[in-house]
VEXROLUM-926842 format. One record per residue (C-alpha): residue number from 1; residue in one letter; chain; z, y, x. Coordinates in pm, 1 decimal, always signed. Layout:
BEGIN
+-----+-----+-------+----------+----------+----------+
!   n ! res ! chain !       pz !       py !       px !
+-----+-----+-------+----------+----------+----------+
! NUM !   a !     A !        Z !        Y !        X !
...
+-----+-----+-------+----------+----------+----------+
***
This chain:
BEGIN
+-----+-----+-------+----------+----------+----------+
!   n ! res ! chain !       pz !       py !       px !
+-----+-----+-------+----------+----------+----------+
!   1 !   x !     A ! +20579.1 !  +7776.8 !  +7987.6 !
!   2 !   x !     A ! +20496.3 !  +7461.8 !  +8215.9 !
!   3 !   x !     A ! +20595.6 !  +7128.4 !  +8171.2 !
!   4 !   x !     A ! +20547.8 !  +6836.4 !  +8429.4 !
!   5 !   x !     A ! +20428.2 !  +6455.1 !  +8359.7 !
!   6 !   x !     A ! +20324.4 !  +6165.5 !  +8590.1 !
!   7 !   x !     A ! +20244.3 !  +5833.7 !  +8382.2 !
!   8 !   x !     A ! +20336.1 !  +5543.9 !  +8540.0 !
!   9 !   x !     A ! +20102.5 !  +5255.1 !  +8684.6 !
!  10 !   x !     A ! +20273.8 !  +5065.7 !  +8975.8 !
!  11 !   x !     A ! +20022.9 !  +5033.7 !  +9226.4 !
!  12 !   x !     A ! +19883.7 !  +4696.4 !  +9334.0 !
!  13 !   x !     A ! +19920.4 !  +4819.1 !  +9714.2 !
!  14 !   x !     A ! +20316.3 !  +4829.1 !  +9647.7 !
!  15 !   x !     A ! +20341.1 !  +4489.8 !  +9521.3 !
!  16 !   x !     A ! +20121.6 !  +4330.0 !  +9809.6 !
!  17 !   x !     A ! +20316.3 !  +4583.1 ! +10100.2 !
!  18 !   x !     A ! +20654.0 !  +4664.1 ! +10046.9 !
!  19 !   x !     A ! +20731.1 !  +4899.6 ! +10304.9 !
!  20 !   x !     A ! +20680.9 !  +5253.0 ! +10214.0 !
!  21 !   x !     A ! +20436.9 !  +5364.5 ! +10549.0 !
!  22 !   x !     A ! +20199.8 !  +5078.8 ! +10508.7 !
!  23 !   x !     A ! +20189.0 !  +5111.4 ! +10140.6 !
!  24 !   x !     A ! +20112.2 !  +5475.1 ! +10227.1 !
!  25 !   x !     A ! +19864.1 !  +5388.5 ! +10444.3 !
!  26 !   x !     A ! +19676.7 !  +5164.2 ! +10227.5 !
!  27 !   x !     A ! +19718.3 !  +5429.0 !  +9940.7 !
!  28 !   x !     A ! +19531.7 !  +5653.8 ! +10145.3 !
!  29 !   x !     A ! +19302.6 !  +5410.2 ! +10316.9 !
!  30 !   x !     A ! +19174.6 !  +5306.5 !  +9923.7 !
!  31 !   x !     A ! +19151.3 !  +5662.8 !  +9757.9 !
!  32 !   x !     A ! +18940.2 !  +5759.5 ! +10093.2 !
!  33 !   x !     A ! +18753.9 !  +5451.8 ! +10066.0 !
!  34 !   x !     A ! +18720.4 !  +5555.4 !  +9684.2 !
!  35 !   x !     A ! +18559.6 !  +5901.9 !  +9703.8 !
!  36 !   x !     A ! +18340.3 !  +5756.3 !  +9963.7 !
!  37 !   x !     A ! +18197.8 !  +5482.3 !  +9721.6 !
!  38 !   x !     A ! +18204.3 !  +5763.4 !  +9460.7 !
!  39 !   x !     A ! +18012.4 !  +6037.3 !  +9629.1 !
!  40 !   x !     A ! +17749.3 !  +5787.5 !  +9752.8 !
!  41 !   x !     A ! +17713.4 !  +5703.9 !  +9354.3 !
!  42 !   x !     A ! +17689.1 !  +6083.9 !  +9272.3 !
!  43 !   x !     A ! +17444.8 !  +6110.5 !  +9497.6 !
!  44 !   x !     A ! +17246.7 !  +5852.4 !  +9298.7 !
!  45 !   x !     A ! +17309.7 !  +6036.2 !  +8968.0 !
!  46 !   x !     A ! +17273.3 !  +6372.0 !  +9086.6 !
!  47 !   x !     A ! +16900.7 !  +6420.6 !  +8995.5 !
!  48 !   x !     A ! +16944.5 !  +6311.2 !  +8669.3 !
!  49 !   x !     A ! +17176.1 !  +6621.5 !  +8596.1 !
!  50 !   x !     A ! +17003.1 !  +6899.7 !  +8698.8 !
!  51 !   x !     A ! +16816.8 !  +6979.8 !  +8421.0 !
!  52 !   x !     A ! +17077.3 !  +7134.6 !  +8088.4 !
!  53 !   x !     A ! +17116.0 !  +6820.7 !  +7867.8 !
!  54 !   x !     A ! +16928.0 !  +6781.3 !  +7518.3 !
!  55 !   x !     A ! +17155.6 !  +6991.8 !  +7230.6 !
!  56 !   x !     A ! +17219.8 !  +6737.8 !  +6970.9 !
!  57 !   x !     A ! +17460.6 !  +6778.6 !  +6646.7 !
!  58 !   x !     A ! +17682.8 !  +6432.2 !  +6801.1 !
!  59 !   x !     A ! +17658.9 !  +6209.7 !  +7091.9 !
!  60 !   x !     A ! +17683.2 !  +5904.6 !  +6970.2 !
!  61 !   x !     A ! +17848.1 !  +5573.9 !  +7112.6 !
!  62 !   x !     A ! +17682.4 !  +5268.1 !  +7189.1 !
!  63 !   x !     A ! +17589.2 !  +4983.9 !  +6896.3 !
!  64 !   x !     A ! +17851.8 !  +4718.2 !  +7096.4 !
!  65 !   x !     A ! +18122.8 !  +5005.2 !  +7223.1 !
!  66 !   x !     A ! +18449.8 !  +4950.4 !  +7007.9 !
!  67 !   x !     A ! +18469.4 !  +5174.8 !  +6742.9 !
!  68 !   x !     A ! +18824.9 !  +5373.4 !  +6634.1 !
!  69 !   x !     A ! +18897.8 !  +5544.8 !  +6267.9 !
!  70 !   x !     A ! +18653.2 !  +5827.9 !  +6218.2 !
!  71 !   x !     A ! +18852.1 !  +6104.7 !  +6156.6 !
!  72 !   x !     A ! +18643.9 !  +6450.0 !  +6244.4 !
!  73 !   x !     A ! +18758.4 !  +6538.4 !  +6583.9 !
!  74 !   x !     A ! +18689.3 !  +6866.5 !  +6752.1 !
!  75 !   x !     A ! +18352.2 !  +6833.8 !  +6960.8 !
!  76 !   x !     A ! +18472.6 !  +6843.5 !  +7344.3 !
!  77 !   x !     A ! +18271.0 !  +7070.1 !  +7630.2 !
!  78 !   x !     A ! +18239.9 !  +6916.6 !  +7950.7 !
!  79 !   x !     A ! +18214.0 !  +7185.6 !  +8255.4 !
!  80 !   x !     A ! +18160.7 !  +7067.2 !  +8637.4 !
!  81 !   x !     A ! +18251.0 !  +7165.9 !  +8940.4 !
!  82 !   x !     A ! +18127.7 !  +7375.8 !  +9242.4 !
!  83 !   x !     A ! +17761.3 !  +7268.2 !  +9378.5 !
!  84 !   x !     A ! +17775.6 !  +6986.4 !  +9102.8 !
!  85 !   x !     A ! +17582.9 !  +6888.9 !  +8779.7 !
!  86 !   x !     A ! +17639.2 !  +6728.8 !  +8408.4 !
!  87 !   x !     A ! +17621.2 !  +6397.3 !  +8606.8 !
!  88 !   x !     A ! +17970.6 !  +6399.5 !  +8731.9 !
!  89 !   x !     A ! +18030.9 !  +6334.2 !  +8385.2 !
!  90 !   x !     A ! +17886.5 !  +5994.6 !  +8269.9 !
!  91 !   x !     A ! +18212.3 !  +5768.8 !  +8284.8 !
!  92 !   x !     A ! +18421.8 !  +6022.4 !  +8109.6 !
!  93 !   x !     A ! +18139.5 !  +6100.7 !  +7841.5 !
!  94 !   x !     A ! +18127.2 !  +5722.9 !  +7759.7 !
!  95 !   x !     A ! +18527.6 !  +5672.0 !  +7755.7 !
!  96 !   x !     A ! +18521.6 !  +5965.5 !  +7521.0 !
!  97 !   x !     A ! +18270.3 !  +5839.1 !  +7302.0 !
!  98 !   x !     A ! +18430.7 !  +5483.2 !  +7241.6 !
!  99 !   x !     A ! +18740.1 !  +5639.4 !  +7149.8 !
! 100 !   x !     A ! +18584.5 !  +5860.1 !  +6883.7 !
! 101 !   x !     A ! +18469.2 !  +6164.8 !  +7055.6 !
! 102 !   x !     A ! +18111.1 !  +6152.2 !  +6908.4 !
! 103 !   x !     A ! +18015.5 !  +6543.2 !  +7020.5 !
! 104 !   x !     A ! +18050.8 !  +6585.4 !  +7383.0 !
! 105 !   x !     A ! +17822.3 !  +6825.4 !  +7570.0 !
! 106 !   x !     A ! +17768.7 !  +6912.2 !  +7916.0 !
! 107 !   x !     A ! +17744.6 !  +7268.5 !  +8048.6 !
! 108 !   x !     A ! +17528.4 !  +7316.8 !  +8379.5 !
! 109 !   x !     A ! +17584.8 !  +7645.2 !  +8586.2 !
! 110 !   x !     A ! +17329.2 !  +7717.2 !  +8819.8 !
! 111 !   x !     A ! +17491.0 !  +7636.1 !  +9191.1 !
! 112 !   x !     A ! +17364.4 !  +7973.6 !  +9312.6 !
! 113 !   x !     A ! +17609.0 !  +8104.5 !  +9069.6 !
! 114 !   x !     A ! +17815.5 !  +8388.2 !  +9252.2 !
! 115 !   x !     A ! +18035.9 !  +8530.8 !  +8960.8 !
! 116 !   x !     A ! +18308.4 !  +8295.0 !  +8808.4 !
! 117 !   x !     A ! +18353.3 !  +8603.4 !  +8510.2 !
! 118 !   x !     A ! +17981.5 !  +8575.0 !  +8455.3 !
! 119 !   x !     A ! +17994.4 !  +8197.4 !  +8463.4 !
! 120 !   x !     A ! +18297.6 !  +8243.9 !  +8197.5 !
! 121 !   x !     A ! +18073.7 !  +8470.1 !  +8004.0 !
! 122 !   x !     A ! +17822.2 !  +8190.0 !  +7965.7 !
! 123 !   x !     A ! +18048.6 !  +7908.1 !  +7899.7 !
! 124 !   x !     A ! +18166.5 !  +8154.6 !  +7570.3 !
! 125 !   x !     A ! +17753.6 !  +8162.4 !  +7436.2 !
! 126 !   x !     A ! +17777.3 !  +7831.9 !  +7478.9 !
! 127 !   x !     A ! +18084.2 !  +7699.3 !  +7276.7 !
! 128 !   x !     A ! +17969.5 !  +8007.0 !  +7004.0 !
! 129 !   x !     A ! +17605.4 !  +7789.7 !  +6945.3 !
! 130 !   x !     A ! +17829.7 !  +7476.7 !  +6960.5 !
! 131 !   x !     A ! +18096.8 !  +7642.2 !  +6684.3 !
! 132 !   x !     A ! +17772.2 !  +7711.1 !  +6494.0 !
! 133 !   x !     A ! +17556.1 !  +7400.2 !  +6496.6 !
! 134 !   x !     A ! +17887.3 !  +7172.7 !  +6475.6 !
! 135 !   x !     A ! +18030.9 !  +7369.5 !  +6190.4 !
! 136 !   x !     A ! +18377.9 !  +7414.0 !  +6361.6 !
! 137 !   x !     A ! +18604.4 !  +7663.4 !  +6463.7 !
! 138 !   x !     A ! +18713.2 !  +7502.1 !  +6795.0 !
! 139 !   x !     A ! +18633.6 !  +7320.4 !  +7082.2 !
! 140 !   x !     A ! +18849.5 !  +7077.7 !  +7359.5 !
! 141 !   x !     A ! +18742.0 !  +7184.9 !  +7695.7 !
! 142 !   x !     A ! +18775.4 !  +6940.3 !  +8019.6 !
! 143 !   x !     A ! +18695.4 !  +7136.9 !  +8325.2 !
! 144 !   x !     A ! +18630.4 !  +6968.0 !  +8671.8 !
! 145 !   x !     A ! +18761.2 !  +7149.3 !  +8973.2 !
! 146 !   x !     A ! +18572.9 !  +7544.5 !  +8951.5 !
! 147 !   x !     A ! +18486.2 !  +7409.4 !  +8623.4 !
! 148 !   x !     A ! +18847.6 !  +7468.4 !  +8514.8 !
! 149 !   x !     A ! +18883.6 !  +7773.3 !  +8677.1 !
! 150 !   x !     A ! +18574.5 !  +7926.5 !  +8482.3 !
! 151 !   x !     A ! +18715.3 !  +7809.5 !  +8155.2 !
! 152 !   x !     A ! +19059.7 !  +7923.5 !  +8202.6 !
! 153 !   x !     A ! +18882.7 !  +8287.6 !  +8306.0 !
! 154 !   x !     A ! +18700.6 !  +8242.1 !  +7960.5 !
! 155 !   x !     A ! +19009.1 !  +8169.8 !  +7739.9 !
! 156 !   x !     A ! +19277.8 !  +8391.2 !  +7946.3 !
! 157 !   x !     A ! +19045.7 !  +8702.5 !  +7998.1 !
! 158 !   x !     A ! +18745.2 !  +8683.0 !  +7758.4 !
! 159 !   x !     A ! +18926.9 !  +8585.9 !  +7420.8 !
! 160 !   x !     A ! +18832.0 !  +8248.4 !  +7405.2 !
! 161 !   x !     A ! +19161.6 !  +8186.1 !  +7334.1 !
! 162 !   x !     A ! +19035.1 !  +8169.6 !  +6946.1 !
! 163 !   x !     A ! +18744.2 !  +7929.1 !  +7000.2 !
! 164 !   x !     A ! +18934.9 !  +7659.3 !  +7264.2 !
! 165 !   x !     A ! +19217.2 !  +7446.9 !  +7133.9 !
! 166 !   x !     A ! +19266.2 !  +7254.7 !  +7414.5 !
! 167 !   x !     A ! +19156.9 !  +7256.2 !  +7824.5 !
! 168 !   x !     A ! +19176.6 !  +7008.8 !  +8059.0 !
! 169 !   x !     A ! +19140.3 !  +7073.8 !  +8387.4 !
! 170 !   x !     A ! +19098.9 !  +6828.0 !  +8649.9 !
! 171 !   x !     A ! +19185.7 !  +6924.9 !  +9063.0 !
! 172 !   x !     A ! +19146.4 !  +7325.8 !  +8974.9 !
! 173 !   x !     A ! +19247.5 !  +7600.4 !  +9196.5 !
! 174 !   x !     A ! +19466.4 !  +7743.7 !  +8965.9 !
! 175 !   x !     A ! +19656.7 !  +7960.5 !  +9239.7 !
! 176 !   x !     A ! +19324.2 !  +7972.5 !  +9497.6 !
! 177 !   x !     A ! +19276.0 !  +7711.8 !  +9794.3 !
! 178 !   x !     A ! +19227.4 !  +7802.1 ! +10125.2 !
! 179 !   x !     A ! +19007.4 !  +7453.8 ! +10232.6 !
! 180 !   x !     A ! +18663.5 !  +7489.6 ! +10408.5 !
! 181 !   x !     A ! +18691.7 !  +7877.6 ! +10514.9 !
! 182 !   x !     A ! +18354.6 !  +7837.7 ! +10661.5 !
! 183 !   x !     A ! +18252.1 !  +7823.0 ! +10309.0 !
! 184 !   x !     A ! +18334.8 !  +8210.1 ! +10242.2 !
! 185 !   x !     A ! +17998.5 !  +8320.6 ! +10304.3 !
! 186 !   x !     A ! +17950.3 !  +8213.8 !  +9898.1 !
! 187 !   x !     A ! +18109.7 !  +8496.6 !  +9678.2 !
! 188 !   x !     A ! +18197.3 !  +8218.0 !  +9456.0 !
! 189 !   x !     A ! +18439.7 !  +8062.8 !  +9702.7 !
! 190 !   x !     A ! +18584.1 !  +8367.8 !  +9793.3 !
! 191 !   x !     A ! +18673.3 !  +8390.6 !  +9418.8 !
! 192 !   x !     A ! +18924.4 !  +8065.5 !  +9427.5 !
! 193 !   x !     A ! +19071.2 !  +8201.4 !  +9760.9 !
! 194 !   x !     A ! +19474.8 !  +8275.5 !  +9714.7 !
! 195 !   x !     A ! +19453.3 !  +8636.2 !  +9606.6 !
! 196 !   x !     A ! +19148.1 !  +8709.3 !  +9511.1 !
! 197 !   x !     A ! +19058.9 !  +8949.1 !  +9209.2 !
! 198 !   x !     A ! +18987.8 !  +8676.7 !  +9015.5 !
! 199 !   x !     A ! +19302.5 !  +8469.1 !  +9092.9 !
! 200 !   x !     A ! +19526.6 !  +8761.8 !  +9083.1 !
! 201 !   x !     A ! +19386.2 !  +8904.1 !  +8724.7 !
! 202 !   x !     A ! +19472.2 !  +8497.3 !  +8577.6 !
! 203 !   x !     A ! +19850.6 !  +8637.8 !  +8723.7 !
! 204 !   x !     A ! +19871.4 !  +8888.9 !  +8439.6 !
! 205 !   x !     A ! +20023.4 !  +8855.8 !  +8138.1 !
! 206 !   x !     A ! +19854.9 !  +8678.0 !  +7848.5 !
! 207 !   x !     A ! +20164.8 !  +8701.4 !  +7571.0 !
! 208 !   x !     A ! +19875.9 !  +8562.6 !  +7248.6 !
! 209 !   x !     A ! +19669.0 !  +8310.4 !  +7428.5 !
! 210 !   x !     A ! +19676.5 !  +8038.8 !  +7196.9 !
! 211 !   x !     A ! +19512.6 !  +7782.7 !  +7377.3 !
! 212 !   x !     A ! +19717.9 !  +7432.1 !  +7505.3 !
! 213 !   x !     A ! +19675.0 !  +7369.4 !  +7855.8 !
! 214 !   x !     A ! +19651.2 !  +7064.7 !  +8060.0 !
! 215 !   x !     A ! +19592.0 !  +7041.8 !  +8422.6 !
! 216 !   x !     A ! +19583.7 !  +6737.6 !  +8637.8 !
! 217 !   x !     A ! +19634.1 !  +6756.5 !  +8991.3 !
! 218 !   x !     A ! +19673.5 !  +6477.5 !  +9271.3 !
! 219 !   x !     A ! +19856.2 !  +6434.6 !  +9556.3 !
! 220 !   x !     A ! +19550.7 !  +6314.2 !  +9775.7 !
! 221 !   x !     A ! +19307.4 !  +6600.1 !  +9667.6 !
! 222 !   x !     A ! +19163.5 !  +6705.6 !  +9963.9 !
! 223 !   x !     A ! +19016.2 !  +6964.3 !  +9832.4 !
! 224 !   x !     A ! +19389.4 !  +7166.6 !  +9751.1 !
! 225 !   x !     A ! +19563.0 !  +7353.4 ! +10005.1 !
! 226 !   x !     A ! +19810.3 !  +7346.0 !  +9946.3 !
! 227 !   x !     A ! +19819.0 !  +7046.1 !  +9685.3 !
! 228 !   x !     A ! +19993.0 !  +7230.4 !  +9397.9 !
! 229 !   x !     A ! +19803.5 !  +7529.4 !  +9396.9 !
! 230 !   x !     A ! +19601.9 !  +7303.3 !  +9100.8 !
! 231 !   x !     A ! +19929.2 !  +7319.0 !  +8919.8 !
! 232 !   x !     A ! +19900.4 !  +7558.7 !  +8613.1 !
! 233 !   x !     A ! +20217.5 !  +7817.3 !  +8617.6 !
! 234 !   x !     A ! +20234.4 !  +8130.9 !  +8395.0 !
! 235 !   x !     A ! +20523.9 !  +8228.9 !  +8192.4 !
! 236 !   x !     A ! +20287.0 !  +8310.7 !  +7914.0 !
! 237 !   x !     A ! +20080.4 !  +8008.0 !  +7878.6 !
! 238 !   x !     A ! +20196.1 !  +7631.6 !  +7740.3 !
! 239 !   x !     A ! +20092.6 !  +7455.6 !  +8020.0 !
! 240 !   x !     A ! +20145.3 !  +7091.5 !  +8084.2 !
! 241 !   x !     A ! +20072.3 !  +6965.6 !  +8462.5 !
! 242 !   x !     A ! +20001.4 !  +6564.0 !  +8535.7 !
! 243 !   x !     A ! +20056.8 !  +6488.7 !  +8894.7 !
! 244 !   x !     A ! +19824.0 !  +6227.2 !  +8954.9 !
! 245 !   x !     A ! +19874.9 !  +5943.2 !  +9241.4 !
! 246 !   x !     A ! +19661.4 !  +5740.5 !  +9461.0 !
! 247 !   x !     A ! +19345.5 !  +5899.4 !  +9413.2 !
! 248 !   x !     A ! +19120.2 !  +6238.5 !  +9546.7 !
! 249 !   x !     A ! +18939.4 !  +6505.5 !  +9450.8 !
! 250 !   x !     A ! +18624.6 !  +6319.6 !  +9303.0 !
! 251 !   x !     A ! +18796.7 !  +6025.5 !  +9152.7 !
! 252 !   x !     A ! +18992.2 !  +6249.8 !  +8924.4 !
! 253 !   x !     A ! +18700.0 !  +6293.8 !  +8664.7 !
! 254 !   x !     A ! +18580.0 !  +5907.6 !  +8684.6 !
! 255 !   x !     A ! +18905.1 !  +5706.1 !  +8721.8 !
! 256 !   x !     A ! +18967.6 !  +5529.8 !  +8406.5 !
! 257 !   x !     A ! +19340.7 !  +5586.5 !  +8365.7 !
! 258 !   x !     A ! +19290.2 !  +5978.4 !  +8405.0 !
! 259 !   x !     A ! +19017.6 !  +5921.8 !  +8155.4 !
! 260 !   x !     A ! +19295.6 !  +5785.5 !  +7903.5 !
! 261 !   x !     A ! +19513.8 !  +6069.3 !  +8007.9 !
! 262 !   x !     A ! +19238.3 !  +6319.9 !  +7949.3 !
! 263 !   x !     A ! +19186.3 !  +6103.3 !  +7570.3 !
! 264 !   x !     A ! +19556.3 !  +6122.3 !  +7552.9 !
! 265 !   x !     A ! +19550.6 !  +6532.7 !  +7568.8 !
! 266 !   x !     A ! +19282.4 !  +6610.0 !  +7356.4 !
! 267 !   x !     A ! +19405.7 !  +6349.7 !  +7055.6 !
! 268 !   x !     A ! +19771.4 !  +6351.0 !  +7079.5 !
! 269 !   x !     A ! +19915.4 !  +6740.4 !  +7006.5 !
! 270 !   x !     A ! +20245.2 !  +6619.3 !  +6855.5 !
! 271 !   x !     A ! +20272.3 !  +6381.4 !  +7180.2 !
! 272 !   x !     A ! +20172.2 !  +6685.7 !  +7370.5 !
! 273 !   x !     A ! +20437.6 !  +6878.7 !  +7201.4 !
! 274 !   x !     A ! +20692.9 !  +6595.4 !  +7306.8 !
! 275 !   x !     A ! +20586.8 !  +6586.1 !  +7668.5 !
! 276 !   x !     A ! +20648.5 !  +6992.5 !  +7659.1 !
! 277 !   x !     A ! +21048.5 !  +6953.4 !  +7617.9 !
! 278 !   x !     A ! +21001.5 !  +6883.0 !  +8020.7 !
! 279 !   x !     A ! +21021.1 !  +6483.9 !  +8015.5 !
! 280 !   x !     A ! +20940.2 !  +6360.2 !  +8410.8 !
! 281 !   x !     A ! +20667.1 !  +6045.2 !  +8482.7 !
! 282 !   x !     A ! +20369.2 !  +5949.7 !  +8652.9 !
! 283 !   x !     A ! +20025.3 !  +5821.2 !  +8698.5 !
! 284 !   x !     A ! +19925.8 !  +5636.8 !  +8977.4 !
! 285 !   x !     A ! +19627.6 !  +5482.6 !  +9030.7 !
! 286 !   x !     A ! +19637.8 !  +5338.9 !  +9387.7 !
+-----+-----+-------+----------+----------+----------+
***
């Protein structure tokens, strides 16, 4: 079952240019001026990442951050994205944190990684020692480009249906993408290629999967070809797709309206539940 949203943010562009091909051309002048600025900040934060993150029972927000009602949420699992880090993260991690997400843990995957089933085979140690030390059932996954892919492999083929409520992902491959071919000498890539074994066994049926799926997407992701193959579609899964406007591949898991979209998943199930009955908006963020 799939179900369509785009939350609405006019963009400043619109209101400054009012015809549609220069507003289009700023849009894209400003999300490509965005990843820029944002890879060239990565960059920065990319050494601090590499090493796995300290396990702690709850990350805890900051003495000044605003502070919501404390009910016990479910602790949330952060997974990155191909030849990436934990770093990606640090925007998101704080957002989450203010708004009452007081576990949230990173999971590194070692970039020479050439097995997305084995990487799926890790994430599900992981979120078992998580289960354990947290002293819940469940975790809310938000997975970043391959990161999604490797969590959806996880919960679709592994049974971690039982142990993940909710997944986000953010610009995933759901049906393969066939950018950068001169990257196929990496199994890993050849794994989120359009008909792959991989791709082709997340095709078959999955009637009991219990896990809620969410899956943003944007119409600027470079990194998508074609754009809606990060679109989640399977008759068997509830799956809830956010097309996402204005910005690109590495904005998705730093911009701070997708961040309230991503807050917006993991708190609200009966507003998820709403969305479901196949209600049509937007969010752009040009």
């Amino acid at each position: 079952m799939k179900a369509t949203t785009v939350l609405p943010i006019l963009p400043l562009c619109q209101r400054l240019f009012p015809w549609r091909l220069a507003g289009l051309s700023i849009t894209l002048l400003k999300a490509t001026a965005l990843e820029i600025a944002i890879l060239a900040g990565h960059l920065l934060l990319y050494p601090s990442g590499i090493t796995q993150e300290r396990r702690a029972t709850a990350a805890l927000p900051q003495p000044d951050a605003p502070q919501l009602p404390t009910e016990r949420k479910l602790p949330v699992v952060l997974l990155h994205g191909f030849i990436d880090n934990r770093s990606v993260f640090v925007l998101l991690r704080r957002s989450l944190a203010q708004h009452g997400r007081q576990h949230v843990e990173s999971l590194n995957y070692s970039p020479l990684t050439c097995d997305i089933r084995t990487a799926a085979e890790l994430l599900g140690r992981h979120i078992e020692e998580i289960c354990e030390r947290s002293g819940h059932r469940e975790v809310d996954i938000v997975g970043h480009s391959l990161g999604g892919l490797i969590a959806r492999y996880y919960v679709q083929r592994l049974g971690g249906d039982v142990k993940v409520r909710t997944l986000v992902t953010l610009g995933t491959p759901h049906s393969g993408t066939r950018i950068a071919p001169l990257l196929d000498a990496h199994p890993i890539v050849r794994q989120m290629r359009p008909g792959s074994e991989v791709i082709e066994e997340l095709k078959q049926p999955s009637p009991d999967c219990r896990t809620r799926f969410v899956s943003f997407w944007s119409d600027l992701d470079q990194m998508m070809d074609p754009l809606d193959s990060a679109c989640l579609d399977h008759p068997d899964l509830t799956a809830h797709n956010v097309q996402v406007s204005g910005i690109g591949h590495l904005a998705l898991p730093v911009h701070p309206a997708v961040a309230n979209g991503i807050r917006q998943a993991l708190d609200a199930e009966e507003g998820m539940k709403a969305r479901a009955a196949g209600r049509t908006d937007g969010l752009t963020v040009a």
